[in-house]
C-alpha positions in Angstrom: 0.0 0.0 0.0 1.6 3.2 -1.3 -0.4 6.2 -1.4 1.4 8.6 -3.3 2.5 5.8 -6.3 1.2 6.8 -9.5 -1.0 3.2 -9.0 -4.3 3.6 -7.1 -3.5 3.1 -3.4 -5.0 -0.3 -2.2 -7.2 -0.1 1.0 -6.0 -1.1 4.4 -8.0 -3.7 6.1 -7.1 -3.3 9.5 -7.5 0.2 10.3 -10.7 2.1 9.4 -10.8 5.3 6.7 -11.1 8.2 8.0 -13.6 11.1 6.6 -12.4 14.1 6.1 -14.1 17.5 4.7 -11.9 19.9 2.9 -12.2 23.1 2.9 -9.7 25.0 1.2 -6.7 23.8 -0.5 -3.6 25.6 0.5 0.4 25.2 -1.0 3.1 24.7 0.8 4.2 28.6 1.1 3.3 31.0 4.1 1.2 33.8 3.3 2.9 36.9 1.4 5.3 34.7 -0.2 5.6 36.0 -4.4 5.1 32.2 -4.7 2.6 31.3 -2.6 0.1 30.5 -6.0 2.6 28.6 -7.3 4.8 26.2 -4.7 6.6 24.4 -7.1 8.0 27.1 -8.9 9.2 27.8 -5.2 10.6 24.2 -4.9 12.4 25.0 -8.4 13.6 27.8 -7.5 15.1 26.4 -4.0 16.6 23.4 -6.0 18.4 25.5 -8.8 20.0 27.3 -6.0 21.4 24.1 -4.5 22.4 23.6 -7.5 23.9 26.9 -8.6 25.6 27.9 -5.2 27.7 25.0 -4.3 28.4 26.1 -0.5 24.9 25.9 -0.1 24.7 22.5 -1.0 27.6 21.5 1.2 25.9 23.2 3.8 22.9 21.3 3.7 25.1 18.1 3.2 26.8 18.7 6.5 24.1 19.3 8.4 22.8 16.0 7.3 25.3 14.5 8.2 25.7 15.9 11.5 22.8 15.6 12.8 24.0 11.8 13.8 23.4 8.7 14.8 20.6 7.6 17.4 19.3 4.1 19.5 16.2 3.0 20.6 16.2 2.3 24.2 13.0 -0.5 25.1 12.1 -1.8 28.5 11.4 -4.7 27.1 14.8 -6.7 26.1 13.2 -9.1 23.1 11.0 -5.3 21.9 14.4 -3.7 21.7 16.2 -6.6 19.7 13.4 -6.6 17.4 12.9 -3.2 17.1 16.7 -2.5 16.5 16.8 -5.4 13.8 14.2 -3.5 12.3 15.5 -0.5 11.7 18.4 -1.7 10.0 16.9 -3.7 7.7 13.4 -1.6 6.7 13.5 -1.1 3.4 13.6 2.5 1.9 12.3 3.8 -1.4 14.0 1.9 -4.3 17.2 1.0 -3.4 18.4 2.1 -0.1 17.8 0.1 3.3 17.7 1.4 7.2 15.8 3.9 9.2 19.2 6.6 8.2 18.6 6.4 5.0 15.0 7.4 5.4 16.1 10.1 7.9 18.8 12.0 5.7 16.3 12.5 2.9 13.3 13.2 5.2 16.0 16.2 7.4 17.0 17.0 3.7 13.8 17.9 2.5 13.1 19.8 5.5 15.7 21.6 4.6 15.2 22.1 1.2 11.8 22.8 1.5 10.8 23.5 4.6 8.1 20.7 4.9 9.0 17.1 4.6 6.5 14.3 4.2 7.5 10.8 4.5 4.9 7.6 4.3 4.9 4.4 6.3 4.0 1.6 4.0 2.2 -1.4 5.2 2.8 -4.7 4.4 -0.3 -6.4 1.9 -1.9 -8.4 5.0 -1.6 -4.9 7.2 0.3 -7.1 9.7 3.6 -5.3 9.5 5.5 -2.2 8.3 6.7 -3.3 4.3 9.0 -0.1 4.1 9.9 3.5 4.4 8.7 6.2 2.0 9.8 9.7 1.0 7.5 11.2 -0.7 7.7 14.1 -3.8 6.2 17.6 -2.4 5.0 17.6 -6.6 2.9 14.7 -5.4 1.4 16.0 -2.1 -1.6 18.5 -1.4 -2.5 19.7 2.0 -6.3 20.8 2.7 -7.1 23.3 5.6 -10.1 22.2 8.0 -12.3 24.2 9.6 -10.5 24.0 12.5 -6.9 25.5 12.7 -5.6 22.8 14.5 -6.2 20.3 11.9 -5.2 19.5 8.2 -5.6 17.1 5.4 -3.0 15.6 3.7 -3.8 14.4 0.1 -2.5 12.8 -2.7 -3.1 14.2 -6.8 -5.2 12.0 -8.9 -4.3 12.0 -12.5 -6.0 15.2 -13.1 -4.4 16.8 -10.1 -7.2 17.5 -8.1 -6.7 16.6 -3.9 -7.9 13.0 -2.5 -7.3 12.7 0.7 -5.4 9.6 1.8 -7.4 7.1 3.5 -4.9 6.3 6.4 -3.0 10.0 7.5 -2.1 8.3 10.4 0.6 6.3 8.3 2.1 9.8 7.0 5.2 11.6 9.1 5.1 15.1 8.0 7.1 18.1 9.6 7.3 21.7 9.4 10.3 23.9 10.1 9.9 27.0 11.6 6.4 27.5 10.4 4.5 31.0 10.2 2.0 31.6 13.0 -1.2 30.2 12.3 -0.1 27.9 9.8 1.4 24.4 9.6 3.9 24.8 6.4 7.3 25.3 7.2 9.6 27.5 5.9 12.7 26.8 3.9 15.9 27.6 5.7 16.9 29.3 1.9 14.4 31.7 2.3 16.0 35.0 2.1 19.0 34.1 -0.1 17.9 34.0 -3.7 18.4 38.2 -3.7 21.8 37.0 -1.8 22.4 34.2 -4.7 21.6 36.2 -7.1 24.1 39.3 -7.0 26.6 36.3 -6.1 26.0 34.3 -9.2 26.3 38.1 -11.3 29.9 38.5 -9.6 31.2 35.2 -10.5 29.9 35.3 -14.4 31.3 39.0 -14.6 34.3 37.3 -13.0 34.3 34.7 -15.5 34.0 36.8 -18.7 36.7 39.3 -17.6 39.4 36.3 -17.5 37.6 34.7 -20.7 37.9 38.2 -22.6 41.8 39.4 -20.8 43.3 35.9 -19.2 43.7 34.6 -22.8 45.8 37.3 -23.8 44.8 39.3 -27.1 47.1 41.5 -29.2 46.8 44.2 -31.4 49.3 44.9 -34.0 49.4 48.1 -36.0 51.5 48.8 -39.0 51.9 52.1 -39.7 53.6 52.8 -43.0 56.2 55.4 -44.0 55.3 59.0 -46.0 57.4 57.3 -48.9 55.3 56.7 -51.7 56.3 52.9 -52.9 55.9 52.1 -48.9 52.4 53.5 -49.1 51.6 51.7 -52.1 52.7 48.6 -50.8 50.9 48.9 -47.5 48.5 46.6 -48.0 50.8 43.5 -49.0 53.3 44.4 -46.1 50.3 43.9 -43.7 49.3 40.7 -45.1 53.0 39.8 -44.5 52.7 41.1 -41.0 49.3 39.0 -40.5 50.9 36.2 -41.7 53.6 36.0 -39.9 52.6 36.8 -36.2 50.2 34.5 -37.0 53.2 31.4 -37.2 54.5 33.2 -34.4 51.4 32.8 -32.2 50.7 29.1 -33.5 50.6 26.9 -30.3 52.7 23.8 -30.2 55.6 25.2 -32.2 57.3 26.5 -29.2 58.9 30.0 -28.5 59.1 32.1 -32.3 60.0 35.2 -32.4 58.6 37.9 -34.9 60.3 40.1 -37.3 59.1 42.8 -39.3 60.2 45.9 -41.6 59.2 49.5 -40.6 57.3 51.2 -38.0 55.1 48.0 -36.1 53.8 48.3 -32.8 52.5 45.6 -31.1 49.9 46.1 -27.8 48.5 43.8 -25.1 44.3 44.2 -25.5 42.8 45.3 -22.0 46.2 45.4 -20.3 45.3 49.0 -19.4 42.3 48.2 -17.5 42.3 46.9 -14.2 39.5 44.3 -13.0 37.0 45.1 -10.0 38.4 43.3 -6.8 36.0 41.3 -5.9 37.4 39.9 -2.8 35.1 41.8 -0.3 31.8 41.5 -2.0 31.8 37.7 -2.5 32.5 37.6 1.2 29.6 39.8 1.9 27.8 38.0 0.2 29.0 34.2 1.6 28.7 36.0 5.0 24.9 36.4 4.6 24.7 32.8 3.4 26.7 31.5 6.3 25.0 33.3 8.5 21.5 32.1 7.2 23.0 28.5 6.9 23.7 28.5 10.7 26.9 26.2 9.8 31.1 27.3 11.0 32.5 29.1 7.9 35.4 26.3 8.4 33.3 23.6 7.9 32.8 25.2 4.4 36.3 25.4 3.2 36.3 29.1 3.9 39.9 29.8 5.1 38.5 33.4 7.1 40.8 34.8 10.1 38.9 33.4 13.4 40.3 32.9 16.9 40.9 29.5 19.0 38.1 31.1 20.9 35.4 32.1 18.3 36.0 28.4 16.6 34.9 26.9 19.8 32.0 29.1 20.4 30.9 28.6 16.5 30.9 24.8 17.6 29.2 25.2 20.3 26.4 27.0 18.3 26.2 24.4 15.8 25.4 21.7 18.4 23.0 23.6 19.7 21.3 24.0 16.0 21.9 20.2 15.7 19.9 19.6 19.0 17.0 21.8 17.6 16.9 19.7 14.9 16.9 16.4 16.6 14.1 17.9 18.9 12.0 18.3 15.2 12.9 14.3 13.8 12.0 12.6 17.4 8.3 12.5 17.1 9.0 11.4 13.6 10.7 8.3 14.7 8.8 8.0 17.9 6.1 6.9 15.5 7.5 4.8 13.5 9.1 3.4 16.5 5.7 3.0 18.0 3.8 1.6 15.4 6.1 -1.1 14.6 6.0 -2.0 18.7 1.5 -1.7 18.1 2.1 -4.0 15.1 4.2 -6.7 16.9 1.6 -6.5 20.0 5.1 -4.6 22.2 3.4 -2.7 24.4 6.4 -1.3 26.2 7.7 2.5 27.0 10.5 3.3 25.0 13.1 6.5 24.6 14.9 8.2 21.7 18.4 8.2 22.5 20.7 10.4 20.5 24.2 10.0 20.6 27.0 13.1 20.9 27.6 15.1 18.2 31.3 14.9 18.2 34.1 14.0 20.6 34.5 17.1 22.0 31.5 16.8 23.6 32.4 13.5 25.1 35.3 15.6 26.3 33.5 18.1 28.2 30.2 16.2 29.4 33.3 14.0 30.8 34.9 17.0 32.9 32.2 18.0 34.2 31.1 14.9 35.4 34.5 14.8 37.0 34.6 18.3 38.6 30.9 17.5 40.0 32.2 14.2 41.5 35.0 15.8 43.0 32.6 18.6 44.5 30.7 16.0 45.8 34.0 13.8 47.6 34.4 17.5 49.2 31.4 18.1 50.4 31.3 14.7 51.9 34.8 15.0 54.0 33.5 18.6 55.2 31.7 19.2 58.6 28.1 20.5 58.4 30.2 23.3 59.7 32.6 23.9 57.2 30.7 23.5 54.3 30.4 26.8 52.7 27.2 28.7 52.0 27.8 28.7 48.4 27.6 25.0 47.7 
């Protein structure tokens, strides 16, 4: 059972439809957005700059990638063991196989887009969870209800009008950051297209400078005597001169040099004119991307002048973005956790467990635990009495 497949969705028979009544059918932009009537032109648009600006890809990439690994703690020992197996061997879309497979395309698109929508697909006899599904925005439609707690998801029919899916309970969607009043996220590339843009200008002027002056032109000028035979022959003495700079400038026949008869000057094209530096723009303009990106400009390859000190504390900020973004995929895997526990008749309490982010943290969640320990050994040698007031 796959609701979003171009095939006709097949019916569950273990849980029971549920009836919706849509009200108004709403995209996946916020309100005010130049796109809003048209959301995938918006997902184009956010694609293309992937695509264009390759430190915003990278970006995204490494904040996949860092948002890390997790475990599944049951209270239930044989409910863990199963549950574990099972996330490492659900299969995922086509080709790919575990629950982190599923998870770095679901954070991606959330990314991306800023609404993801992933689909939990049921085996034929309903008894089991078949695989893991990421769905296409393209594919998805999401109806407002009445009340403003409440929304439909729907699939597109061939004619691309909204059916609701009969089961929404087997759909994991999230929102990042979304608008007040609304339950589409936003895109964390919102705000950089204008950014992009002038960027993408500087690097194609960039590009046609060197293209016109980095392959370097000459211009030759012959300029022919007041005698009269030299005048007449002006014409075939500059053929002559063609000619032969020409041999001269022919690559692969090494260093030539050029000789000619009478008054020849020979000029460098555009060695006069000096190119824009465009040093500090580009980095005001991969400053506004960084900062939008939330990710260490050294993580990027960007080589900027930064302290011991501020390297640290740009860390620390991206583990706390990391932990935001962990607090946004829990109830995703909580339910998928959970209904694989319903299914297998586990009826146990289980946690989310995520593991550090890097070393450094082991590091310094391991000093303190020191320092308090050794607080504690003091407090317990000292006296009622000679325990100070501040402990």
């Amino acid at each position: 059972m796959n609701f979003f497949s171009k095939r006709k969705a097949a019916p569950s028979p273990s849980l029971p439809p549920v009836q919706t009544a849509p009200a108004r059918v709403a995209g996946l932009p916020a309100p005010g957005d130049p796109f809003s009537k048209n959301p995938t032109a918006q997902r184009r648009l956010f694609q293309s700059l992937r695509y264009t600006v390759p430190i915003i890809d990278a970006a995204i990439h490494k904040l996949t990638r860092l948002i890390g690994d997790f475990s599944v703690r049951c209270e239930d020992p044989k409910a863990q063991k199963e549950l574990a197996e099972f996330l490492r061997t659900v299969p995922v879309n086509r080709f790919q196989v575990g629950i982190h497979s599923f998870l770095s395309a679901y954070f991606d698109q959330l990314l991306t887009f800023g609404t993801a929508v992933g689909e939990i697909v049921l085996s034929p006899d309903a008894a089991g969870i078949a695989a893991l599904y990421n769905v296409s925005l393209d594919d998805v439609l999401f109806v407002e209800q009445e009340s403003p707690l409440l929304s439909c998801v729907c699939r597109k029919d061939a004619d691309g009008a909204p059916q609701p899916v009969p089961f929404p309970d087997l759909v994991l969607t999230c929102a990042l950051h979304p608008p007040h009043g609304r339950a589409f996220g936003v895109s964390i590339l919102s705000g950089l297209p204008f950014v992009s843009d002038v960027l993408m200008k500087i690097y194609q002027a960039i590009g046609l400078n060197w293209e016109r002056m980095g392959n370097l032109r000459f211009a030759v000028t012959y300029h022919p005597s007041s005698d009269s035979l030299d005048q007449a022959c002006a014409s075939e003495r500059a053929q002559q001169i063609a000619d032969e700079w020409a041999k001269a400038m022919q690559p692969g026949n090494g260093v030539s040099d050029f000789i000619a008869v009478g008054d020849v000057s020979i000029k460098v094209i555009g060695a006069d004119n000096q190119i824009l530096d465009s040093q500090i723009p580009v980095r005001q303009m991969l400053e506004q991307i960084v900062a939008k990106l939330g990710v260490p400009p050294f993580l990027l390859g960007l080589s900027w002048s930064s302290t011991e000190r501020m390297s640290s504390q740009q860390a620390d900020i991206l583990t706390s973005e990391i932990d935001a973004y962990r607090r946004i995929l829990t109830p995703v895997l909580e339910r998928i956790c959970r209904l694989f526990l319903s299914l297998n008749h586990f009826y146990c309490d289980f946690h989310i467990l995520w593991d550090n982010i890097t070393l450094q943290d082991e590091v310094d969640l391991a000093d303190a635990r020191l320092k308090n320990a050794q607080a504690a050994q003091i407090e317990a040698q000292l006296s009622p009495k000679e325990v100070p007031t501040s402990l």
